[in-house]
C-alpha positions in Angstrom: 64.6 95.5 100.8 66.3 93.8 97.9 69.7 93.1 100.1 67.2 91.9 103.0 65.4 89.3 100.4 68.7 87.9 99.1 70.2 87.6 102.5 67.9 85.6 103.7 67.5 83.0 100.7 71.3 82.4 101.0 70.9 82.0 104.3 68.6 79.1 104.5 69.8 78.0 100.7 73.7 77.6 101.6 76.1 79.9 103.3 75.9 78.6 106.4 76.5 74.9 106.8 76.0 72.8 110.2 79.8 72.4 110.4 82.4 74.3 110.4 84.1 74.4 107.2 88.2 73.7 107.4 90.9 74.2 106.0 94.5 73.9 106.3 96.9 76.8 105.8 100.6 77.3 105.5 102.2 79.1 107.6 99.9 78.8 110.4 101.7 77.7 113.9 98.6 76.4 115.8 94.9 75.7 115.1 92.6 78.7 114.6 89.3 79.7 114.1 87.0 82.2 112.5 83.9 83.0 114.1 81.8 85.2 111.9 78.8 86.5 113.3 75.4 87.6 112.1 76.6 91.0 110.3 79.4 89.3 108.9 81.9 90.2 111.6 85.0 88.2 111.9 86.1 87.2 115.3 89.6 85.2 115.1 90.5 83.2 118.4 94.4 82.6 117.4 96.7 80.2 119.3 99.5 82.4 119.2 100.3 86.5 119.1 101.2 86.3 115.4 99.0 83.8 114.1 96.2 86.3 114.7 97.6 88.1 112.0 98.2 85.1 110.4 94.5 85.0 109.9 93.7 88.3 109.8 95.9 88.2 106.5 93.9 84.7 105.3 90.7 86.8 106.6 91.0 89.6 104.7 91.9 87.6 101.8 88.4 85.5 101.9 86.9 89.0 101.8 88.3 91.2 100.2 90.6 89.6 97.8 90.3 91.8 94.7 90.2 95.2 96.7 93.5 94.3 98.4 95.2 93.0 95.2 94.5 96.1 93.4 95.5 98.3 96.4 99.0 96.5 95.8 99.0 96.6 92.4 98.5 100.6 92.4 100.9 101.5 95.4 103.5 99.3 93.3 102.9 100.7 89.8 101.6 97.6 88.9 98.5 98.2 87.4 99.8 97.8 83.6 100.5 94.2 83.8 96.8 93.3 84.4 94.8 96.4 83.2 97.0 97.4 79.9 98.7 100.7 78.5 96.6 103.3 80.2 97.5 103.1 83.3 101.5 103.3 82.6 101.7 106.8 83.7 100.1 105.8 86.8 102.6 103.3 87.4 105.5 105.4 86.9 104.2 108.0 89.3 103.1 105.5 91.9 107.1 104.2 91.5 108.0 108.0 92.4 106.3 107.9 95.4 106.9 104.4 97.1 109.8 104.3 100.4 112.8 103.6 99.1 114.9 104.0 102.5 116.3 101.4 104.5 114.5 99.2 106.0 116.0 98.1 109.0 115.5 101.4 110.1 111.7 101.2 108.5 110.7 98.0 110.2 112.4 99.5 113.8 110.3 102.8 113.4 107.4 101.1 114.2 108.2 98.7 117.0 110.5 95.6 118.2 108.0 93.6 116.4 106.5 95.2 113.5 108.3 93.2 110.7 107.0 90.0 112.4 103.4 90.7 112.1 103.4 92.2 108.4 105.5 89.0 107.7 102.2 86.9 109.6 99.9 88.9 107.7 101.0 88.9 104.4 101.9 84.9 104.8 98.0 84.8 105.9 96.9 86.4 102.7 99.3 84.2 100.5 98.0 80.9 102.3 94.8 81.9 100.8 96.2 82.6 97.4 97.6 79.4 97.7 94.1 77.8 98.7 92.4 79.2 95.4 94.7 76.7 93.3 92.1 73.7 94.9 89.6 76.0 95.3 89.0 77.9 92.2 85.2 79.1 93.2 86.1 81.2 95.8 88.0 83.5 93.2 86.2 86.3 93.6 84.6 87.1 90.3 86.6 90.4 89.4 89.3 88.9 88.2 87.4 87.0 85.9 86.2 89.6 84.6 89.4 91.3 84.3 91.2 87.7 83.0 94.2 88.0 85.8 95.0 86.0 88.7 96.2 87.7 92.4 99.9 87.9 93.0 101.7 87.2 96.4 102.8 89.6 98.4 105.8 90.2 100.4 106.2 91.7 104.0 107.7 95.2 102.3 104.5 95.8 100.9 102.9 96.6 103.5 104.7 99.6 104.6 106.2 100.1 100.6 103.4 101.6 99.7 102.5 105.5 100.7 100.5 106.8 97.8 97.2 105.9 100.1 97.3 108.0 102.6 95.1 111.5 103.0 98.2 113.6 102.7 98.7 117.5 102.5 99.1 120.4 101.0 101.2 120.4 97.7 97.9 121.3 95.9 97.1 124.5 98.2 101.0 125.4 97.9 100.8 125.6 93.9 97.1 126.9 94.0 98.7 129.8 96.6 101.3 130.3 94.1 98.5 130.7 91.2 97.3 133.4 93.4 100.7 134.7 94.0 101.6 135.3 89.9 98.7 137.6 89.5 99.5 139.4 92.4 96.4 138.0 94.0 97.8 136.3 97.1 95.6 138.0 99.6 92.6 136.9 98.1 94.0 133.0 98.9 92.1 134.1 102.3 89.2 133.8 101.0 89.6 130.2 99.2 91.3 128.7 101.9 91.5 130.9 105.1 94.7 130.8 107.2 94.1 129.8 111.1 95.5 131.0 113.7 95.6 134.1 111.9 99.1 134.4 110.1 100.4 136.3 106.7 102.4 134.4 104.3 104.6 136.2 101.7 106.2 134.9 98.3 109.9 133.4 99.3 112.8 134.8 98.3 114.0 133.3 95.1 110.6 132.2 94.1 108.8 133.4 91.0 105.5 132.0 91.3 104.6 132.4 87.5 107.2 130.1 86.6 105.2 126.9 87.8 103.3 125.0 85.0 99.8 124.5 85.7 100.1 120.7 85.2 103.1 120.7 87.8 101.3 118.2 89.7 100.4 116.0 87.3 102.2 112.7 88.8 102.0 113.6 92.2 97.7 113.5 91.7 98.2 110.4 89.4 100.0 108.7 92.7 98.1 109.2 94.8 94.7 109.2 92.7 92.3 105.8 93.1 92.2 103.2 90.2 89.5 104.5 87.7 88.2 101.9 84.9 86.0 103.2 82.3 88.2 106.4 82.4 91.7 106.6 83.1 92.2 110.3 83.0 88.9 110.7 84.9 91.8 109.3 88.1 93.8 112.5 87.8 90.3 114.9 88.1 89.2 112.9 91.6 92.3 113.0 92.9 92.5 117.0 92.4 89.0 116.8 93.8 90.4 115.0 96.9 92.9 117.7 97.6 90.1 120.7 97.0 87.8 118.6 99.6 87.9 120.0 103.0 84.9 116.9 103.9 87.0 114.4 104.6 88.1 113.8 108.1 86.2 112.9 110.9 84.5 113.1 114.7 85.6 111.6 117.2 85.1 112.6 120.9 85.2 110.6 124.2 83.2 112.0 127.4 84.4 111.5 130.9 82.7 109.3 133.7 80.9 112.0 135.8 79.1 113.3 132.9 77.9 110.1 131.8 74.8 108.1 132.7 76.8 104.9 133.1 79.3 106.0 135.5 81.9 104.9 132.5 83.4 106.8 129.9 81.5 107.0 126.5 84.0 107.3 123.7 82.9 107.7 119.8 84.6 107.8 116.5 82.9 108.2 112.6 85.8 109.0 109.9 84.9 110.3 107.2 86.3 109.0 103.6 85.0 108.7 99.8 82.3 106.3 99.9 83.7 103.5 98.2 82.8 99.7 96.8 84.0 97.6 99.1 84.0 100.0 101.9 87.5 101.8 103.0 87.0 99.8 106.5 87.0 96.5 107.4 85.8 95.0 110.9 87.6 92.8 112.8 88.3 91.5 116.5 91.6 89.3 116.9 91.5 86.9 119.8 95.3 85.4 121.0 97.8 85.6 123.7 98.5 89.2 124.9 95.8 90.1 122.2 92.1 90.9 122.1 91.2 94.2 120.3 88.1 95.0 117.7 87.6 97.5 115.8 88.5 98.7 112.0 90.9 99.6 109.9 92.2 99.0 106.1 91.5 95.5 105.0 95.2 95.6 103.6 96.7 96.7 106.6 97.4 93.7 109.9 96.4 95.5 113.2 93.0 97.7 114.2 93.0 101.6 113.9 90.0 102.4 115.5 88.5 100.4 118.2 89.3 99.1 121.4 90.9 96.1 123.7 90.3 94.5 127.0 91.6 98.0 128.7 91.6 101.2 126.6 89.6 102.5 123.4 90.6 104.7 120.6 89.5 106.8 117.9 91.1 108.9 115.3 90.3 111.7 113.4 92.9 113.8 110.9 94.7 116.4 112.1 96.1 118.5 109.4 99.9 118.9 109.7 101.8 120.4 106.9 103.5 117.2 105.7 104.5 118.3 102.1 106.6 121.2 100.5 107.0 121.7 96.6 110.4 122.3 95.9 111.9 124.5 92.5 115.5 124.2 91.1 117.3 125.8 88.4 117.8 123.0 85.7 121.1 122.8 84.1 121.4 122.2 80.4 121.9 118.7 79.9 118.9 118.0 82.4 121.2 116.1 85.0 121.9 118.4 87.5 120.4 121.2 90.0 122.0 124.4 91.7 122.3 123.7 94.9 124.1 126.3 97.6 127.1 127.3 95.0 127.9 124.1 93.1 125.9 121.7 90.6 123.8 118.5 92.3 123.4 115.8 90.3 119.9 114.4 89.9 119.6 110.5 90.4 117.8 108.4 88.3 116.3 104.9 88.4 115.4 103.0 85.7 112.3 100.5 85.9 110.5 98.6 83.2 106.7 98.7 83.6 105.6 95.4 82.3 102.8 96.2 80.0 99.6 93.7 79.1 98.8 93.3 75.5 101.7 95.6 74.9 105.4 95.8 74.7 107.1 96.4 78.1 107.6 100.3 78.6 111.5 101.4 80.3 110.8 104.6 82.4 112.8 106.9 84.6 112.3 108.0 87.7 114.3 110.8 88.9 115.0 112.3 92.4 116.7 115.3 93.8 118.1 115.4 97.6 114.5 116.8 98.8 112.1 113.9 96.5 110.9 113.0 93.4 110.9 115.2 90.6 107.4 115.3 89.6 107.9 117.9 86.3 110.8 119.8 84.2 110.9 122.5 82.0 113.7 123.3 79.8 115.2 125.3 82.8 113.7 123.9 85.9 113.1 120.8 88.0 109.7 120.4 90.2 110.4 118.0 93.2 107.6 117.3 95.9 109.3 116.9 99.8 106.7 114.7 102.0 107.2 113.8 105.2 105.3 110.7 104.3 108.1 109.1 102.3 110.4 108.7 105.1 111.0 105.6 107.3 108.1 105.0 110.2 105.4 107.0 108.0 103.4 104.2 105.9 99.9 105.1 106.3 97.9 103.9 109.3 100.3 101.3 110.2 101.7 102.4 113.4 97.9 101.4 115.2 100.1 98.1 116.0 101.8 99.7 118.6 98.7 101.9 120.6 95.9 98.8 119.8 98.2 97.3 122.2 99.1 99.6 124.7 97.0 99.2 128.5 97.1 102.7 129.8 97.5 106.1 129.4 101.6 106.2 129.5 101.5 103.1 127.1 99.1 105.0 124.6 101.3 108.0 124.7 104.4 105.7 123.9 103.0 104.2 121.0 102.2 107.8 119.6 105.3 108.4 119.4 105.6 105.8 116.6 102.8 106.9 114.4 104.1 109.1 111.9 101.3 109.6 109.3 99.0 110.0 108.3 98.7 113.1 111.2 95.8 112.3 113.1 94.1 113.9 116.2 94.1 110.5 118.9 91.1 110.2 121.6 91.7 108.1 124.3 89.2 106.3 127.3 89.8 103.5 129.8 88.5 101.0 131.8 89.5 103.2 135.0 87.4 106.3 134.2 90.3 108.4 132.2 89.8 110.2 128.9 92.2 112.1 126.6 93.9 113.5 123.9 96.3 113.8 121.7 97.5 114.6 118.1 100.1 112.4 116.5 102.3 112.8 113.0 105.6 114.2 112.4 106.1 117.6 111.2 109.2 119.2 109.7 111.2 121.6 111.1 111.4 123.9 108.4 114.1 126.7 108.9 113.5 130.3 107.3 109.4 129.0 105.6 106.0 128.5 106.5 105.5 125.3 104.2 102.2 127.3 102.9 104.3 128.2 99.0 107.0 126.5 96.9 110.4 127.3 98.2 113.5 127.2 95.8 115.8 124.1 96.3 118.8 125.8 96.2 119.3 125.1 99.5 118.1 127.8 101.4 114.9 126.4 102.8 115.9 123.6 104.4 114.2 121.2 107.0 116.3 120.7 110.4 114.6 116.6 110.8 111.0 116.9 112.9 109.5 118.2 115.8 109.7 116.2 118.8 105.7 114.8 119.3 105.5 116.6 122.8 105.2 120.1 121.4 101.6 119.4 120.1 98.8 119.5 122.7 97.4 117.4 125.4 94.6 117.0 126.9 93.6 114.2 130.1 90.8 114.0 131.9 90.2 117.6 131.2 88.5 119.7 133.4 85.0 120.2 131.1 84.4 116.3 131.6 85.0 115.9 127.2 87.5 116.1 124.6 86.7 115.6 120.6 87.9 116.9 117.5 86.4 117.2 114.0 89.6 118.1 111.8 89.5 122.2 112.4 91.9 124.1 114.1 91.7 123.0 117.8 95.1 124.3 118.8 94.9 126.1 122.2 94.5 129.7 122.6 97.5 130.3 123.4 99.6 127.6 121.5 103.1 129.3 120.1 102.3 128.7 116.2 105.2 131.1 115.5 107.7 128.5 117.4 106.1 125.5 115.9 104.1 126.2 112.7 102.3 123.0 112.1 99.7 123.7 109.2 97.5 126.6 108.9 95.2 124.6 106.5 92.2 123.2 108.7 88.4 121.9 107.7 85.7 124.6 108.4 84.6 124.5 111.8 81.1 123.7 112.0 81.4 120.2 112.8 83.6 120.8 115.5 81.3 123.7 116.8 77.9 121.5 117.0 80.0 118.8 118.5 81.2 121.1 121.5 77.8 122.6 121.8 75.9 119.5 122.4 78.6 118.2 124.9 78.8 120.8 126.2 75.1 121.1 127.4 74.8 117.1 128.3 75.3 116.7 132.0 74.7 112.7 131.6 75.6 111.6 128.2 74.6 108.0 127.3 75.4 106.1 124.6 72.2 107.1 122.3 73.0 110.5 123.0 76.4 109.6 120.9 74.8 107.6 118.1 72.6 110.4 118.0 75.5 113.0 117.8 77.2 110.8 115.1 73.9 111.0 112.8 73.1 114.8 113.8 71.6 116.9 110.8 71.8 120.3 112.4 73.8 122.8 110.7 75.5 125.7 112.5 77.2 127.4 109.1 73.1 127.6 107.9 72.0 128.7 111.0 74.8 131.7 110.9 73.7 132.3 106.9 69.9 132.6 107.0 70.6 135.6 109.2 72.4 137.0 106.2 68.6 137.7 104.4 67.7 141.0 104.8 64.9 141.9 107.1 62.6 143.5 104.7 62.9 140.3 102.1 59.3 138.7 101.7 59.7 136.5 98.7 58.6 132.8 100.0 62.6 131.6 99.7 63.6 133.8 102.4 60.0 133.3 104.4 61.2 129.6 103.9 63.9 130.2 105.4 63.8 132.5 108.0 61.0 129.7 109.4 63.4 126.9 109.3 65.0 125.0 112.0 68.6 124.7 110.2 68.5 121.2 110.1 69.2 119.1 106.9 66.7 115.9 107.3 66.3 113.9 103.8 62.1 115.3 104.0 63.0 118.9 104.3 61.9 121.3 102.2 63.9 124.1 103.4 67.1 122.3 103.3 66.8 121.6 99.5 66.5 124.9 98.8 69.0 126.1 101.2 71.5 123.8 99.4 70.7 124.4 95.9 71.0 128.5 97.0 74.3 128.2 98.8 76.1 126.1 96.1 74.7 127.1 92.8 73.8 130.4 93.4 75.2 132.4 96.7 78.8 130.9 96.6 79.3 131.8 92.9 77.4 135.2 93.0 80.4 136.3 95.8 82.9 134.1 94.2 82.4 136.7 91.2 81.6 139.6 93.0 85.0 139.3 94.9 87.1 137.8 91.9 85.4 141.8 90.4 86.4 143.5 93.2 90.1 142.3 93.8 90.8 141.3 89.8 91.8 138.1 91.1 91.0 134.9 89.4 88.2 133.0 89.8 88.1 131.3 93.4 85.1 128.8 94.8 84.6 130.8 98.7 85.3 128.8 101.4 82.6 128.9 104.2 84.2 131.1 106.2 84.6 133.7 103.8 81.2 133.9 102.9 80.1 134.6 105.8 82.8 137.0 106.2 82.1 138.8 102.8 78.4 138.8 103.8 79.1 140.2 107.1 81.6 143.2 105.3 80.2 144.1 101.8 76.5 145.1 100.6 75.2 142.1 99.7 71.4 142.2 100.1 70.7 142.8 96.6 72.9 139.4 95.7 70.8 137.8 98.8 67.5 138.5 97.3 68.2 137.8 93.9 70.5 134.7 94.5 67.4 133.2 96.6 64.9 134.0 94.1 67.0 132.1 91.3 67.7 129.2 93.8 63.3 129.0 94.6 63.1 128.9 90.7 65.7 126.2 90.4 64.6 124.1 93.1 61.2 124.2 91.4 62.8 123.1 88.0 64.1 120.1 90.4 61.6 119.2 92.6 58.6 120.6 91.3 56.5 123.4 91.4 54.8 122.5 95.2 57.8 123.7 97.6 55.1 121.3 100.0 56.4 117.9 98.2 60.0 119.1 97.9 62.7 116.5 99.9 66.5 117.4 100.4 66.7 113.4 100.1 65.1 113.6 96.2 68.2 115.7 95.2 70.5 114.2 97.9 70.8 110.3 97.2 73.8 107.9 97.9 74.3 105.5 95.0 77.0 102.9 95.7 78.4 101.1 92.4 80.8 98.4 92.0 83.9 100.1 89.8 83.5 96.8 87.5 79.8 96.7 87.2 80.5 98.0 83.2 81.7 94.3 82.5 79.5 92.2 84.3 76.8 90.5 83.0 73.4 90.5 83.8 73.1 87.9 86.7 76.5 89.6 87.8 75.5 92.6 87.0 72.5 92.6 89.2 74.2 91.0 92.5 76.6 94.0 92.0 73.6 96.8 92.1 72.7 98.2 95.0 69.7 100.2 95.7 70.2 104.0 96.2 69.3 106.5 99.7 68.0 109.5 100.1 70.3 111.1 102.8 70.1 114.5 104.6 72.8 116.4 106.2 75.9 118.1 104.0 79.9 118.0 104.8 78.9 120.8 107.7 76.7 118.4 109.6 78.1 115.7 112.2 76.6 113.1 110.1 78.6 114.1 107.1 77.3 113.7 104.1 80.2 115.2 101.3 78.2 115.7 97.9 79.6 117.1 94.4 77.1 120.3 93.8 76.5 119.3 90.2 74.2 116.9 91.0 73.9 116.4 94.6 74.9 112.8 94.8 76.7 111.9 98.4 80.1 111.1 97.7 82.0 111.3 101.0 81.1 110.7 104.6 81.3 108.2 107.7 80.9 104.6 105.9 81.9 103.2 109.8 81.1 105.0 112.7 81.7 103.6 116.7 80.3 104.2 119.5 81.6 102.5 123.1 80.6 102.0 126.8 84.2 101.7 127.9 84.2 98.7 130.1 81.1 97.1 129.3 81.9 96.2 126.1 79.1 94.2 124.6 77.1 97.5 124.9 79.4 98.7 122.4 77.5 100.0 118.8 78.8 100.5 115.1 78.0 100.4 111.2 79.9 99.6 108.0 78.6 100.2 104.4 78.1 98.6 102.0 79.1 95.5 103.7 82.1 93.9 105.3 82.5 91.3 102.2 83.5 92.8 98.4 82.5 89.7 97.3 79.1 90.2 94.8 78.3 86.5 95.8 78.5 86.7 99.4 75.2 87.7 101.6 77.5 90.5 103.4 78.1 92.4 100.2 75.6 94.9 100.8 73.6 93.6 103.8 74.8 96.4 106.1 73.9 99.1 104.0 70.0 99.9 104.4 71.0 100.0 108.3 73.6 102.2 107.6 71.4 104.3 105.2 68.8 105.7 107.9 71.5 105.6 110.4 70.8 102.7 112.4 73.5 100.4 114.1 74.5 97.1 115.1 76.5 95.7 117.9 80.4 95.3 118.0 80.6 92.2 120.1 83.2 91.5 122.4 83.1 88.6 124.9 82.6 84.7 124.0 79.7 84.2 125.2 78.0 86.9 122.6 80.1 86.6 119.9 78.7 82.7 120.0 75.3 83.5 120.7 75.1 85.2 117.2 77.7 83.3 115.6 76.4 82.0 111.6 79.3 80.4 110.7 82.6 78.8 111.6 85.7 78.9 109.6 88.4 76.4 111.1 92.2 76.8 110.1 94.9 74.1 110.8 98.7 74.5 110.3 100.1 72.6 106.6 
């Protein structure tokens, strides 16, 4: 109740004036406005197409200054000049991994007019750089604490900057290849099973023990979040990122005849590291042509997920093979590769890393035909080949085309543009159609599967990308739904040997309880979605408490046995399911197997346990591994299995990444209280934790849920809140609503974005 208290004391005390405040901004071609309504929701009413994002730019700025400064700094290699020598190796790898193409060709990739909004954005968030010069108190208090002022940006930047994304699978190619050197590369079924079914085998010209185990090292550091107290700790989360088969998403839309509104219903949750400030930010842009809500990344211009006056759309990932490590033979000065029958030099750029409180550091960033070289060895080169560093692929940034488009055809048209990252699309409009469709370029690799380094000699080439119309489509389908929940989807009888698009997909018991309960709804309404969206049930426990044998009477398995599957924050049973499955069951087979095969040690995938327990004697590890979990969840909760909570072990603690330098009246309007949650990364409402203590770390911060025509009905949630500013009221105000899975509306029209309008922010041209 601590956010409610302090809401409501800077409520009456002084956030929200009688008058507007205004201001003037540069830039700006005609008057605007900002109205921003009771759950801190900015609705911008532009005079013209691009001064929406205009203010969207000045918008995000007022909120979340700091978050999108830093996002710059990282994706530029900037981080040095305001946060010291630590983070130079950062800098140099976020450098390897920025677009360095042409950018004519860039800007045209994603539409006749995509360098004309970045331009408006980015000139709406400078205005409000400029502003700060006057108005020194709305400097948010970070960079105080960290003694720098925010930079201007440039229009580039926008679509410069790659290392953001939620990209794939370098890591599972060089963990395969682990595998592979041991002569272990069936087991690699078992850690991350290969769907449809398909055998890979070790390319010709590849020896897999010649890769270093650090091999990665830049390419994690790139793409790895900004750390603080810790900069090493960056490199562990972003290998943790690329293990993580949580994060992704739901989304699902459900025709008109099998809804009780005679509309379509269409929903959307992704799923993300929970963050301070949150990954999403909510907006609705009001101006000529334009009127479209919904979120997407505060340092992005445009709306990702959401909807317009006409159609609504949600996205969820899609896992495409995007990525392919790449190994040459070095030659012995270091400057050249083999490549076919002749020598290819490397190129190499030189930058200089301005360094605070240190001198500046030169670096050199080198690049073979296929991408940057990541690591070398006396006689070899490591290069990583993404998809994601060509022109038209900066993260997310396509969504200005499709948040634009007013039908079907249109939607389709715009998906063409959107590179990456890959994304399965849902689709509803105002005229009672639903649909879908996966978007993302994939290479056309000639002679490989993409699932092992290939040598880069020049005989694993790609032939450019797949044309989008070889993935599938789905409208107005037959069953009355579509959906998706990131595993493999792909039709029964899709030709994955003609177009082998990733074999790599999330486990599929999301996906399974989502069809199930759409599947049996014959008049789905809109709380039948927000209750889908914050669903505890899950199928994978269901399928594993039939694994305990029969004759097993020890209280853990009577527990058990007696339990409904589902993972509410006051179950007793789901505490001790979770403590059995990942401290005890998982290893116990992880060792068994890693035994059985001599292979190294691997953490089982969810499939394969179920798998292993279906094949092998395991009864024995059943028993025993339950009666170890009972004792442990004992040592946790207490002796009384009566009193024990899934939520007790299962909490969600948001913490500002500065709160280590704040002081204590900072310090305390940084805090925010902590949640017991329920669920796990199996359940629709997905709730990602790290097994050593429990804690949530990954889920759906926003989630969406729309009457598709009737707009106003519309329902979503944001956490912690849509400001990062510590001193605002909307900092962490969303967050207990969020926390026992409540929502708020996503106001569309005038009339009710006025009715609950607490402030007014006015913007007139310089």
């Amino acid at each position: 109740m601590k956010f409610l208290t302090l809401l409501s004391l800077v409520f009456s005390a002084t956030a929200f004036a009688d008058e507007p405040r205004q201001f003037t901004a540069k830039g700006l071609q005609q008057p605007a406005e900002i109205l921003i309504d009771r759950w801190g929701i900015p609705h911008i009413y532009a005079g013209t197409h691009y001064d929406a994002f205009f203010v969207q730019g000045w918008n995000a700025a007022r909120d979340r200054l700091w978050q999108i400064d830093l996002w710059r700094l990282r994706g530029l290699g900037r981080l040095s000049a305001v946060l010291g020598p630590d983070y130079v190796a950062q800098d140099r790898a976020s450098r390897l991994f920025l677009y360095r193409g042409d950018m004519y060709r860039e800007w045209l990739s994603y539409g006749s007019d995509a360098k004309e909004i970045a331009t408006a954005f980015t000139a709406g968030i400078n205005a409000y750089i400029d502003l700060l010069n006057s108005r020194p108190d709305l400097l948010p208090p970070e960079f105080e604490l960290l003694n720098y002022k925010p930079q201007k940006w440039q229009a580039d930047d926008v679509v410069r900057i790659r290392g953001h994304g939620l990209w794939r699978n370098a890591a599972s190619e060089i963990k395969r290849a682990r595998l592979a050197c041991t002569g272990d590369l069936d087991a690699s079924e078992y850690w991350r099973p290969l769907e449809p079914a398909w055998t890979t085998k070790i390319p010709d010209g590849l020896n897999p023990c010649d890769i270093p185990d650090d091999v990665l090292l830049d390419y994690e550091l790139a793409t790895a979040p900004v750390v603080f107290n810790d900069a090493k700790k960056a490199v562990l989360l972003s290998r943790a990122k690329s293990e993580d088969t949580s994060l992704g998403s739901n989304n699902w839309a459900v025709a008109p005849e099998r809804t009780s509104t005679g509309r379509p219903i269409l929903a959307d949750d992704p799923h993300r590291g929970h963050a301070v400030p949150s990954l999403r930010y909510i907006a609705h842009l009001v101006a000529p042509d334009l009127n479209v809500i919904g979120a997407g990344e505060p340092a992005l211009p445009g709306i990702s997920i959401g909807h317009n006056e006409r159609i609504a759309f949600g996205l969820t990932i899609f896992p495409i093979d995007q990525e392919d490590v790449y190994v040459y033979e070095r030659s012995a000065d270091g400057n050249s590769y083999r490549y076919g029958k002749q020598q290819e030099d490397v190129t190499d750029i030189h930058e200089t890393i301005k360094v605070r409180g240190g001198k500046d550091v030169d670096v050199r960033l080198r690049f073979t035909r296929h991408g940057p070289i990541v690591a070398e060895t006396d006689t070899q080169f490591y290069a990583v080949r993404a998809a994601w560093l060509d022109a038209g692929m900066a993260p997310y940034f396509g969504s200005v085309e499709y948040m634009r488009a007013n039908n079907w055809r249109e939607f389709l048209a715009a998906l063409n543009r959107w590179g990456a990252p890959s994304e399965n699309q849902v689709y509803a409009d105002i005229d009672g159609n639903i649909g879908y469709k996966p978007a993302g370029l994939f290479p056309r690799r000639v002679g490989f599967d993409g699932l092992l380094p290939v040598p880069g000699d020049g005989r694993y080439e790609w032939d450019g990308y797949h044309d989008m119309d070889v993935l599938p489509v789905e409208y107005n389908p037959a069953r009355g739904y579509t959906g998706s929940a990131n595993s493999n989807n792909l039709p029964a009888d899709y030709p994955i040997s003609k177009y082998p698009l990733g074999f790599e997909w999330s486990a599929p018991w999301r996906y399974q309880r989502l069809w199930e309960v759409l599947a049996d709804d014959d008049k789905h309404t809109l709380e039948n979605s927000l209750a889908l969206q914050r669903d505890y049930h899950s199928v994978l426990a269901r399928q594993l408490v039939t694994a305990i044998p029969a004759d097993d009477r020890q209280a853990a398995a009577r527990m058990l046995r007696e339990w409904d599957a589902t993972l509410t924050p006051d179950s007793a049973p789901a505490a001790l399911y979770n403590v059995w499955l990942h401290r005890h069951l998982r290893p116990a087979l992880s060792s068994m197997l890693a035994t059985k095969m001599s292979t190294i040690a691997i953490s089982l995938d969810t499939r394969a346990i179920l798998r292993v327990l279906d094949e092998e004697q395991t009864d024995a590890i059943v028993s025993v591994t339950l009666r170890n979990a009972w004792n442990e969840t004992a040592a946790l909760l207490g002796t009384s299995s009566d009193q024990w909570r899934w939520g007790d072990l299962h909490r969600m603690r948001f913490q500002h990444p500065l709160i280590h330098l704040a002081d204590k009246k900072l310090r305390a309007s940084m805090t925010y209280p902590d949640y017991a949650r329920g669920g796990s990364s199996n359940t629709t409402n997905n709730t990602g934790f790290n097994p050593a203590d429990f804690s949530v770390r990954s889920g759906a911060s926003f989630r969406m849920v729309l009457d598709v025509g009737n707009w106003d009905a519309a329902r979503m949630t944001n956490a912690p809140g849509q400001s990062g500013d510590p001193r605002s009221p909307f900092y962490g105000n969303l967050l207990e609503g969020w926390a026992v899975d409540s929502s708020f509306p996503m106001l569309y029209s005038r009339a009710a974005v006025e009715k609950n309008t607490l402030e007014i922010i006015r913007l007139r041209p310089e």
